[in-house]
Backbone as ProteinMPNN parsed JSONL, in Angstrom:
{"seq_chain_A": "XXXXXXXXXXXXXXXXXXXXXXXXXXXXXXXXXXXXXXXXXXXXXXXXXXXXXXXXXXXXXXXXXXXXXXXXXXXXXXXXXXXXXXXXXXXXXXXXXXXXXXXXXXXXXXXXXXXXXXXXXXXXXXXXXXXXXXXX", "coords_chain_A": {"N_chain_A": [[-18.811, 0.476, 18.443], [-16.003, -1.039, 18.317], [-12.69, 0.705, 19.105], [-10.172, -0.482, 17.754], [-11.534, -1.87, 15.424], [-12.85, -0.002, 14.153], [-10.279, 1.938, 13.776], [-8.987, -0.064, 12.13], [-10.895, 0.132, 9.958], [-10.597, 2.453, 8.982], [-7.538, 2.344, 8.343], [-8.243, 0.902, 5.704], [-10.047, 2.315, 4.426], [-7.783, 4.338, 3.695], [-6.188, 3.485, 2.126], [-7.561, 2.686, 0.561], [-8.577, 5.055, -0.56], [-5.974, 6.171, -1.733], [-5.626, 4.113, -3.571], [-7.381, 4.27, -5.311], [-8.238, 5.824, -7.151], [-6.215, 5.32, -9.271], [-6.705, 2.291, -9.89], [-9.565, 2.853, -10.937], [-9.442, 3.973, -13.383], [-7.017, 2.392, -14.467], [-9.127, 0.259, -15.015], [-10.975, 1.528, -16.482], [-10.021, 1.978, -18.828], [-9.002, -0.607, -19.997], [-9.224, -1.488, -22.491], [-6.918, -0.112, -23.597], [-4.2, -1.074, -21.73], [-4.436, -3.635, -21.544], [-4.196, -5.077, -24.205], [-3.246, -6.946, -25.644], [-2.874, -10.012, -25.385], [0.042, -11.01, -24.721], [0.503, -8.778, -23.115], [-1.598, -8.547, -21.129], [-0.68, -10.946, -19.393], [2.285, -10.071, -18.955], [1.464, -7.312, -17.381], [-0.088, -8.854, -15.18], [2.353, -10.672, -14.06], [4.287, -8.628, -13.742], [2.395, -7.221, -11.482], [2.766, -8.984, -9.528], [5.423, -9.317, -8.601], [5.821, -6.475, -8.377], [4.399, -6.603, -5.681], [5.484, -8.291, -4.297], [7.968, -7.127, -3.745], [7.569, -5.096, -2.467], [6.395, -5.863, 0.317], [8.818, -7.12, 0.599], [10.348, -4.888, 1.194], [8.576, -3.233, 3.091], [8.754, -5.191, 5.069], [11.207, -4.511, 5.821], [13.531, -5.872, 4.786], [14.954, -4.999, 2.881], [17.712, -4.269, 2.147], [19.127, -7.0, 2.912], [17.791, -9.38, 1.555], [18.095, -7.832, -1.451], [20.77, -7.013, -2.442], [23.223, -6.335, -4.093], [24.306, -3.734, -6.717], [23.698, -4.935, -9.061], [21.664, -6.941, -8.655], [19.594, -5.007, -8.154], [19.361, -3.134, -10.401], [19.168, -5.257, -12.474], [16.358, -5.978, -11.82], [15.079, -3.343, -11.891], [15.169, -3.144, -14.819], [13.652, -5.64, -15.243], [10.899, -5.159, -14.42], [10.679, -2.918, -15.572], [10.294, -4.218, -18.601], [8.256, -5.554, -18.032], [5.948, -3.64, -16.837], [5.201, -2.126, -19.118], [3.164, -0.991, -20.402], [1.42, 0.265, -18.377], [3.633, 2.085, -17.872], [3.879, 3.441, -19.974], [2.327, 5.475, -19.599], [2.37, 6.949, -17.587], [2.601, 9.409, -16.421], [-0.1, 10.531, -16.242], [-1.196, 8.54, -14.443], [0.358, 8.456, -12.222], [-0.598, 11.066, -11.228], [-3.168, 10.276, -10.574], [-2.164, 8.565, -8.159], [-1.353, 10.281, -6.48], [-3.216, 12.574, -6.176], [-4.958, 10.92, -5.044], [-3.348, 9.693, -2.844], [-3.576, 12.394, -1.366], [-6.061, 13.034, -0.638], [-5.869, 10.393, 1.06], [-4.537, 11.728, 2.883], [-5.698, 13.628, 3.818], [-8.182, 13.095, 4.627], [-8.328, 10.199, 5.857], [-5.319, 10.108, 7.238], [-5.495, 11.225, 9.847], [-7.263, 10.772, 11.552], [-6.644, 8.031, 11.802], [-4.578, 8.204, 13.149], [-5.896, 8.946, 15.701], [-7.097, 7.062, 16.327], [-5.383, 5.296, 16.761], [-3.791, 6.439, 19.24], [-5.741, 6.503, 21.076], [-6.16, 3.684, 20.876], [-3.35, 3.19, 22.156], [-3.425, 4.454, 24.685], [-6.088, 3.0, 25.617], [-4.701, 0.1, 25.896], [-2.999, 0.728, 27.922], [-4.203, 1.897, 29.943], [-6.151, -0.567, 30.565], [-3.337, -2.659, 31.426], [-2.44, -0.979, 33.605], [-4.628, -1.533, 35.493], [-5.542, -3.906, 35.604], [-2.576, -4.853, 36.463], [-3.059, -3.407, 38.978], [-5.17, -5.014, 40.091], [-4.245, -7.043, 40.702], [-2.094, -6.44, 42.723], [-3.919, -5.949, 45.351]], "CA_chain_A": [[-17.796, -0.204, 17.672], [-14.869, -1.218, 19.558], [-11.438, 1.268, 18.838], [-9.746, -1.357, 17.187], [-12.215, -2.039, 14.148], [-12.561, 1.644, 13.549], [-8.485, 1.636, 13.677], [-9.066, -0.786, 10.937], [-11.715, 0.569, 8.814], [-9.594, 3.854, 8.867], [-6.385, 1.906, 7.432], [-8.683, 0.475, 4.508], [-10.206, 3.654, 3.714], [-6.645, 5.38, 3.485], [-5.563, 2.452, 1.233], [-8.86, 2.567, -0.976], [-8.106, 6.373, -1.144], [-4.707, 6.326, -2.59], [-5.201, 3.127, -5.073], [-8.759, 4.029, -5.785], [-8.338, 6.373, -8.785], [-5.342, 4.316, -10.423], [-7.301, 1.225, -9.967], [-10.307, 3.004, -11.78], [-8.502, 4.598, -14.675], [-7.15, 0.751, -15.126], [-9.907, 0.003, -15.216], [-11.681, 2.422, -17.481], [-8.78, 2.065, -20.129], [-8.58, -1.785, -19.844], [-8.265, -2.381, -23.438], [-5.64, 0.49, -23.783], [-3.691, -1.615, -21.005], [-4.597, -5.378, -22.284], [-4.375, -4.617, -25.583], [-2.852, -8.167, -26.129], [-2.569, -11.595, -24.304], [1.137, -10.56, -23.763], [0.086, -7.109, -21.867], [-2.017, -9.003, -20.071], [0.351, -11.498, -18.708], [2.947, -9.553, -18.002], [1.152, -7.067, -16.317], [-0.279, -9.78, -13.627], [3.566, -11.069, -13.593], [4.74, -7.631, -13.035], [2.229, -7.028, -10.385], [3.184, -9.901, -8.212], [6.514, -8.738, -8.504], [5.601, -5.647, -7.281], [4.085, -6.728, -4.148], [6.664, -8.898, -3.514], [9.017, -6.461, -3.436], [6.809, -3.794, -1.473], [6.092, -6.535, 1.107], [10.563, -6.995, 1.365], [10.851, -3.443, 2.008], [8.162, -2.847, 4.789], [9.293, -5.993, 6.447], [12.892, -4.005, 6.345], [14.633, -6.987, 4.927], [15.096, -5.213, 1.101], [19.091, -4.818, 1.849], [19.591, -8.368, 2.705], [17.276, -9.876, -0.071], [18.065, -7.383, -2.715], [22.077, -7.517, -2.175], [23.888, -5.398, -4.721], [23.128, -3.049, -7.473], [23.458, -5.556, -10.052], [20.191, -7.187, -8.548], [18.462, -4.076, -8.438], [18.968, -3.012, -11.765], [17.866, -6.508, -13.07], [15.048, -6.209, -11.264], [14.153, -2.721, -12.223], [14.947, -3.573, -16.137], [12.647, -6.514, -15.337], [9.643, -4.497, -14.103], [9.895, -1.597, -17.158], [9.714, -4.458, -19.555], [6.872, -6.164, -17.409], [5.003, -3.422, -16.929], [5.481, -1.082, -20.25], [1.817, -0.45, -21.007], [1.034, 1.08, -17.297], [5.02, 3.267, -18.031], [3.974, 4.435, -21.416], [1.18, 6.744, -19.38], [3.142, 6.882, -15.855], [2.512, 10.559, -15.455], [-1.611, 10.469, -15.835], [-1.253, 7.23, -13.487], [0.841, 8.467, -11.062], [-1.289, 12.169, -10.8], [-4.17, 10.122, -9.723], [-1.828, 8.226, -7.129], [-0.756, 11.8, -5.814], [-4.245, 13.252, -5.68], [-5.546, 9.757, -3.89], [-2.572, 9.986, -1.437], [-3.6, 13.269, -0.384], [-7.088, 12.555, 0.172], [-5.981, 9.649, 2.194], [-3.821, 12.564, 4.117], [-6.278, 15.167, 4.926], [-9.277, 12.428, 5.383], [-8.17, 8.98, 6.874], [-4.841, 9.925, 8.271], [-6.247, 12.151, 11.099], [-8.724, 9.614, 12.055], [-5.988, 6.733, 12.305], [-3.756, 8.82, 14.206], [-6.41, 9.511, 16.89], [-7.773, 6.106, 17.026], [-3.988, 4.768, 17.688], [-3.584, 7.152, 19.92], [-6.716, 6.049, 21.78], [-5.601, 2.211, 21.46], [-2.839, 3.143, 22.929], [-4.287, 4.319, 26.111], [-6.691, 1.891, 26.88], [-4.742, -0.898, 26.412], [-1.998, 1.16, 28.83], [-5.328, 1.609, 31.246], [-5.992, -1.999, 30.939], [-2.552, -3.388, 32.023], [-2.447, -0.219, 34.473], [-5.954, -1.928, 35.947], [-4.762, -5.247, 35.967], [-1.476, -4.927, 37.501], [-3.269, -3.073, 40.67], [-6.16, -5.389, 41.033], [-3.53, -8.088, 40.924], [-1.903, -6.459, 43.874], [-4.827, -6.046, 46.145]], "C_chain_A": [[-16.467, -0.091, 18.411], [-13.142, -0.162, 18.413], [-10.26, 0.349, 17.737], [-10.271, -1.806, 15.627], [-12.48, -0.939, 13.228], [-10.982, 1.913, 13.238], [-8.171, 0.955, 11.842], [-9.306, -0.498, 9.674], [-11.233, 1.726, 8.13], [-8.951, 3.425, 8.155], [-6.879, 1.326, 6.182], [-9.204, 1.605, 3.913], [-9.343, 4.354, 3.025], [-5.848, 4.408, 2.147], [-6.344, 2.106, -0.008], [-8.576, 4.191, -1.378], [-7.257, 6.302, -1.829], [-4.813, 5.156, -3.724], [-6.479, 3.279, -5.86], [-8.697, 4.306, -7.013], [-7.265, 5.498, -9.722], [-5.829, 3.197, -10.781], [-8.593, 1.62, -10.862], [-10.134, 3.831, -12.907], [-7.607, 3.31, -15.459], [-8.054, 0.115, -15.601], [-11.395, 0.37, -16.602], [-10.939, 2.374, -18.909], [-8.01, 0.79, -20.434], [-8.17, -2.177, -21.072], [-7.145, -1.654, -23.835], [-4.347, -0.813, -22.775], [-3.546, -3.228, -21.687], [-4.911, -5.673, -23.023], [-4.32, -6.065, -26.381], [-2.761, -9.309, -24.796], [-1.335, -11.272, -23.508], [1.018, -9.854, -22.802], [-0.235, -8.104, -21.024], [-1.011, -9.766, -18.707], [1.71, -10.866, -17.949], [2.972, -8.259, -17.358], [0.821, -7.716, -14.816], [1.582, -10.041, -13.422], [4.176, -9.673, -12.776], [4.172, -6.864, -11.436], [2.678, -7.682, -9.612], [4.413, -9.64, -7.85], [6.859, -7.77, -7.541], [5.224, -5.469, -6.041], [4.63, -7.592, -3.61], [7.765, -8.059, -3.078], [8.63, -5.165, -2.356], [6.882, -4.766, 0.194], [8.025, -6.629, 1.236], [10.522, -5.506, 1.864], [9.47, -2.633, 3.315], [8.488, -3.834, 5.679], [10.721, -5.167, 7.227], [14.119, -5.315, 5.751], [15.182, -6.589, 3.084], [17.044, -4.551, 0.863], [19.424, -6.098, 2.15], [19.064, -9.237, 1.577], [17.764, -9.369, -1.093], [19.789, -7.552, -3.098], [22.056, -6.316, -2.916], [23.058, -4.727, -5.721], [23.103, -3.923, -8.609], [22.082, -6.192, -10.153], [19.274, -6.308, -8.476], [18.045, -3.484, -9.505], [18.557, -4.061, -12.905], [16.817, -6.067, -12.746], [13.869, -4.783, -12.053], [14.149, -3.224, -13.918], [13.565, -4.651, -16.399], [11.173, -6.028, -15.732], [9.576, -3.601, -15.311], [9.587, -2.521, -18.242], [8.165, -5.229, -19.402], [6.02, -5.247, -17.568], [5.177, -2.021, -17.898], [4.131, -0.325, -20.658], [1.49, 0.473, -19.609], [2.471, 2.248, -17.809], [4.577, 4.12, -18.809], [2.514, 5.694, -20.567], [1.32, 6.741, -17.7], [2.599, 7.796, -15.636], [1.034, 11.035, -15.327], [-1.859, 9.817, -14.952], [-0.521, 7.986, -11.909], [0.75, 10.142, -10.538], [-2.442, 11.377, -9.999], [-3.625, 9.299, -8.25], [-1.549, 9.378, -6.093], [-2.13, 12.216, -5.357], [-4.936, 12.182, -4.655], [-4.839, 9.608, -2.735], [-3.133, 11.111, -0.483], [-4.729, 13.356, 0.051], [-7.228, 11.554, 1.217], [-5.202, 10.588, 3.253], [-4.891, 13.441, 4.728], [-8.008, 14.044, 5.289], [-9.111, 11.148, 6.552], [-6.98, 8.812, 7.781], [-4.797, 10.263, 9.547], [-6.343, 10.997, 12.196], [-7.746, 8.23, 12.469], [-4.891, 7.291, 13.204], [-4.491, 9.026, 15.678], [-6.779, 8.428, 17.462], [-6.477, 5.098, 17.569], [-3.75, 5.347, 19.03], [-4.705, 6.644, 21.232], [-6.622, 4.549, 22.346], [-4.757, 2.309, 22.566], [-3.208, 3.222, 24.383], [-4.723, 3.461, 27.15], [-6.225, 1.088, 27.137], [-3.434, -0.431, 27.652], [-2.911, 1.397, 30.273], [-5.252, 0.142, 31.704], [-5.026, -2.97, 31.713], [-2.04, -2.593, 33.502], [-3.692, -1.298, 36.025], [-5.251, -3.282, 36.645], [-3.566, -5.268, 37.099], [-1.954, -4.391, 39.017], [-4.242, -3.653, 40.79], [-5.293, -6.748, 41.449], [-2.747, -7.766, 42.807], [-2.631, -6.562, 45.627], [-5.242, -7.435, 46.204]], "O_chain_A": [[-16.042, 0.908, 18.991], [-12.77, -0.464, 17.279], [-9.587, 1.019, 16.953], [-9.447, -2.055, 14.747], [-12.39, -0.89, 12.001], [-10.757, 2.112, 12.044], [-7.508, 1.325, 10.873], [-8.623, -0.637, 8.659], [-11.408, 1.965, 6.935], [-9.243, 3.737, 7.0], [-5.969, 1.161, 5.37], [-8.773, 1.89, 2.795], [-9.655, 4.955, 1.997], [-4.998, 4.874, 1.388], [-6.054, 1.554, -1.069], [-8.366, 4.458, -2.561], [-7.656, 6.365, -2.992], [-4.115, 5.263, -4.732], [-6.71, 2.613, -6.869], [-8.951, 3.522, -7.928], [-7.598, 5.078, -10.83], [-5.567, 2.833, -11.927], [-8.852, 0.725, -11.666], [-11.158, 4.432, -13.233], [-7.499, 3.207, -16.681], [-7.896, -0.607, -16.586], [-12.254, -0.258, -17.221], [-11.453, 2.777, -19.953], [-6.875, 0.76, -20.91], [-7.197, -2.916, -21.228], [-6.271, -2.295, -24.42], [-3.603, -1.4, -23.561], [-2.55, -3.719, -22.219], [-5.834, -6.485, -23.086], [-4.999, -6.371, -27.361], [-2.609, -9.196, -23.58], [-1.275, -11.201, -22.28], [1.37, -10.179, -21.668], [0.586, -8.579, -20.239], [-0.738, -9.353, -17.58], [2.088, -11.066, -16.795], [4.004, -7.851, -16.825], [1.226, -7.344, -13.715], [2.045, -9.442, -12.452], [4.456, -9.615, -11.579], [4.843, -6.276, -10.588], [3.174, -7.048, -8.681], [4.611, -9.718, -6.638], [7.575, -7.794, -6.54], [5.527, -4.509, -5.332], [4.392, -7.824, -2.425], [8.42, -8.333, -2.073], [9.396, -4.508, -1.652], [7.448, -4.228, 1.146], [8.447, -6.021, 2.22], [10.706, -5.21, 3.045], [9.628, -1.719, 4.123], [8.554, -3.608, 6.887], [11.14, -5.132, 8.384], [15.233, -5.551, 6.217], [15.611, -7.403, 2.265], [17.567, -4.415, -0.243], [20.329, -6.433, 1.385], [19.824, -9.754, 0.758], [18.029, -10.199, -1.962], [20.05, -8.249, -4.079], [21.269, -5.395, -2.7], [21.837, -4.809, -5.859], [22.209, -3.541, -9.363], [21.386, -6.163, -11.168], [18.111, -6.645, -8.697], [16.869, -3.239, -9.774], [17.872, -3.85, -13.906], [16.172, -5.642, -13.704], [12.723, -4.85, -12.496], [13.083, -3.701, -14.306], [12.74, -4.595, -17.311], [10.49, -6.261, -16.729], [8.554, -3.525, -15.993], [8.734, -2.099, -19.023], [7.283, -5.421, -20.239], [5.119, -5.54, -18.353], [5.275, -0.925, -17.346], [4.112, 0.796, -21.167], [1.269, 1.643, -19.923], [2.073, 3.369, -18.124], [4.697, 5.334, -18.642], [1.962, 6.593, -21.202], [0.447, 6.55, -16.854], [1.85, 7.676, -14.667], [0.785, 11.855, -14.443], [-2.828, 10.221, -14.31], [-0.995, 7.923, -10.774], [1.571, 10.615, -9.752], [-2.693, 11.749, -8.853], [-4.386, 9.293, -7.282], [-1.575, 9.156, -4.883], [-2.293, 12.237, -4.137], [-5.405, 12.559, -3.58], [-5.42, 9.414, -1.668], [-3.212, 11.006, 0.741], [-4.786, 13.763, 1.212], [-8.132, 11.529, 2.053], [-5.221, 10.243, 4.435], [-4.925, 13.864, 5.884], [-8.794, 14.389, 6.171], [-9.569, 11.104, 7.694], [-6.972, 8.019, 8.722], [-4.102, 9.643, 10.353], [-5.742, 10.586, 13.189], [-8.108, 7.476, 13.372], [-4.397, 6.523, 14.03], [-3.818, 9.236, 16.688], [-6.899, 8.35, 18.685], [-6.547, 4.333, 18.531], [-3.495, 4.56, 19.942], [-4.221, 6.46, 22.349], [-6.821, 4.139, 23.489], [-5.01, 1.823, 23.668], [-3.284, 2.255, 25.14], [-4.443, 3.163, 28.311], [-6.518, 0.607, 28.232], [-2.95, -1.38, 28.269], [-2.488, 1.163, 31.405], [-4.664, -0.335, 32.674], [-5.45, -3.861, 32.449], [-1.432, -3.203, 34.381], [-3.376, -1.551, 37.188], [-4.696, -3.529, 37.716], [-3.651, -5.614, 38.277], [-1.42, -4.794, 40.051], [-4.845, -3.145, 41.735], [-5.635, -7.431, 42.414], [-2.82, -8.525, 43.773], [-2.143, -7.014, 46.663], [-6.159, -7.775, 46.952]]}, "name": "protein", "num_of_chains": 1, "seq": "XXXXXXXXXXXXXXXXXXXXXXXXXXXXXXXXXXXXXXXXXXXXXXXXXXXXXXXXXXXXXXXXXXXXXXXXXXXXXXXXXXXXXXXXXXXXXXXXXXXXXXXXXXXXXXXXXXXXXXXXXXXXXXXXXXXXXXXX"}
């Protein structure tokens, strides 16, 4: 299996680790959660929200989008009334995000650290290679 797909399979593992248990505790407690049509709805609204706003801040662009604090405290007001049914049981929810983080620390981040580490390399062999068969 080529360094690269393992690289991969690593970063999905570490990402099924940490959302696994919150995602099955949603799951397990669905009609606590989507108790009503409303819940429902504005949980999905509130998720998209949320990964809109996750997706601004790893690009790096969540001080130019977000601007002042007036838009941030909209935004969070937004999200607590969006997502009120996941809040009202934050700190059971966000133990199993803690214990799933740290299984993605002591199992898959190792393993993606070594196989970067390894990318790196070859493809620093590779252009190493190249550049001297180019000269010959």
């Amino acid at each position: 299996m080529k360094t690269q797909t393992k690289l991969n399979l690593m970063r999905a593992g570490g990402v099924t680790s940490t959302l696994g248990p919150l995602a099955t505790a949603v799951a397990i407690n669905h009609e606590t959660y989507f108790a009503s049509r409303e819940a429902g709805w504005s949980l999905t609204l509130g998720g998209i929200i949320a990964v809109i706003l996750v997706a601004i801040a790893v690009a790096g662009k969540a001080g130019q989008v977000l601007g002042g604090n007036v838009k941030v405290f909209g935004i969070i007001w937004g999200m607590s009334i969006l997502l009120e049914p996941i809040i009202l049981n934050l700190q059971f929810l966000s133990g199993l995000l803690f214990f799933g983080a740290c299984g993605n620390k002591l199992i898959f981040a190792p393993q993606v650290k070594k196989l970067e580490a390894r990318l790196g390399y070859e493809t620093g062999a590779n252009v190493m290679k190249e550049a001297l068969n180019g000269r010959t």
